[in-house]
C-alpha positions in Angstrom: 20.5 -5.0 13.1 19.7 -7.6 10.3 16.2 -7.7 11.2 15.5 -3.8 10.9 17.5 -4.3 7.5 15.3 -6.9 6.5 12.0 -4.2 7.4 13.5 -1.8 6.0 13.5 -3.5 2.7 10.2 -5.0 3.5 8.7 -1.0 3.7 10.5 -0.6 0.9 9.1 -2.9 -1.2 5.8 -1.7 -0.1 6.6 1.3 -1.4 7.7 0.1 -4.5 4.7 -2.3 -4.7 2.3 0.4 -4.0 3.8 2.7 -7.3 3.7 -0.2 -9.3 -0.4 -0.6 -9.0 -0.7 3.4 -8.8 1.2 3.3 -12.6 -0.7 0.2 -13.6 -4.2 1.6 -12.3 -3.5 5.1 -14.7 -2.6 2.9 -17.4 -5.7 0.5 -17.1 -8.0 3.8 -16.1 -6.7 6.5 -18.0 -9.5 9.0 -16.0 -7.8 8.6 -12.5 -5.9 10.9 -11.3 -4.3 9.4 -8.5 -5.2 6.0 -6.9 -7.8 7.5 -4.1 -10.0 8.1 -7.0 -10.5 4.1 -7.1 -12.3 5.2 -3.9 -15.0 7.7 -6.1 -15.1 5.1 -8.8 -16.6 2.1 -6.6 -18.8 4.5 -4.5 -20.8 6.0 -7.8 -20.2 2.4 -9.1 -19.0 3.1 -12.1 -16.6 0.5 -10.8 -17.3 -2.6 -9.1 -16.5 -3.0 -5.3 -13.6 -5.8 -6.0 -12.7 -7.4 -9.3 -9.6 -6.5 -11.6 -7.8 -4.0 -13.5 -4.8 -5.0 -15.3 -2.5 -7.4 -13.5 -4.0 -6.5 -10.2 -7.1 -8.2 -8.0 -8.6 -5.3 -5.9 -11.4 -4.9 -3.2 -12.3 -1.2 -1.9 -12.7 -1.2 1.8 -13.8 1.6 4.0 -11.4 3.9 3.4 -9.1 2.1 1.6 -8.5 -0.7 -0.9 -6.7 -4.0 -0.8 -4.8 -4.8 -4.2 -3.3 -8.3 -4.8 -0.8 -9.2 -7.5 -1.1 -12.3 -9.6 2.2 -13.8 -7.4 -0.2 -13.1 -4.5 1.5 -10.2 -3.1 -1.0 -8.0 -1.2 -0.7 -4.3 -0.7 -3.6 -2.8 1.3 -3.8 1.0 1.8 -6.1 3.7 3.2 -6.1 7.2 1.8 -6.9 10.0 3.8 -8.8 13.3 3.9 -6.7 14.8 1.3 -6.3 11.6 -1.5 -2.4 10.8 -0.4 -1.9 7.0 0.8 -1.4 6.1 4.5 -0.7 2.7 5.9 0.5 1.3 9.0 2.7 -1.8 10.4 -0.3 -4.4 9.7 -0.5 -3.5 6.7 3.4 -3.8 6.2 3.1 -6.6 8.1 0.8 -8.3 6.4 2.6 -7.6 2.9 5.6 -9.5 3.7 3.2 -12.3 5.0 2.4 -12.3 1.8 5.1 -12.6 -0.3 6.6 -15.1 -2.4 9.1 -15.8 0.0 6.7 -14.6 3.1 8.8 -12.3 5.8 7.3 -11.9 9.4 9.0 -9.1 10.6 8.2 -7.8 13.8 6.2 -4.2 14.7 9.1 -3.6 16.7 11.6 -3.9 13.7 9.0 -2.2 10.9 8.5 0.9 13.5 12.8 1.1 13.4 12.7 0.6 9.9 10.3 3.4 9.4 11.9 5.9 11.2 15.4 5.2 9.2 13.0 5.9 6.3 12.0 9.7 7.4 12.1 11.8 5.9 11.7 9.6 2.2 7.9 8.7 4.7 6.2 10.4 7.3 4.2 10.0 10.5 0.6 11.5 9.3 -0.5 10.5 13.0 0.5 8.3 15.4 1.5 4.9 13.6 -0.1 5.6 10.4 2.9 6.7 7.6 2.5 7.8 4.0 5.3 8.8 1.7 6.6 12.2 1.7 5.0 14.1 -1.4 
């Protein structure tokens, strides 16, 4: 059970992570509306594909961008048809690998984790969660 308490913090603090470069990306571009838009900015490049905004590294991916904090915390997300930001265990995974004090949780605990976290996120589609609107 102390391993699913350690995810669940870990997707936690994902969570948290990701709000914290949403707030800090309106702040630093006062035009976006929500943090897909980073998405529309790099495509008509009236952003650059990676560089940074504020406290934050960032490189748009596909359909998705990876952000990285000065501490070296990374928080990659995709964002799907409708804007709203999706993610799955190697992405969660990969956060805590990248933490100060780096976690390697398994898929096995981050899926339990998850599911103690519904209905605060949601399955979108099979393994892919996003965080109930």
């Amino acid at each position: 059970m102390e391993r699913v308490g350690a995810a669940r913090d870990l997707v936690l603090g994902y969570v948290h992570a990701l709000n914290a470069i949403d707030e800090a990306m309106r702040v630093a571009i006062p035009s976006l509306e929500r943090l897909a838009d980073v998405l529309g900015l790099a495509h008509s490049r009236r952003i650059s594909r990676s560089g940074r905004i504020g406290t934050y590294s960032y490189t748009v991916h596909g359909a998705g961008c990876r952000f990285v904090s000065l501490n070296g915390t990374e928080v990659d997300v995709d964002f799907a048809a409708d804007g709203s930001e999706v993610f799955d265990l190697w992405r969660l995974h990969w956060y805590g690998l990248s933490l100060p004090e780096p976690l390697d949780i398994t898929d096995h605990h981050l899926r339990c984790a998850v599911r103690t976290l519904q209905p605060l996120l949601t399955e979108v589609r099979p393994g892919w969660f996003s965080v109930a609107g």
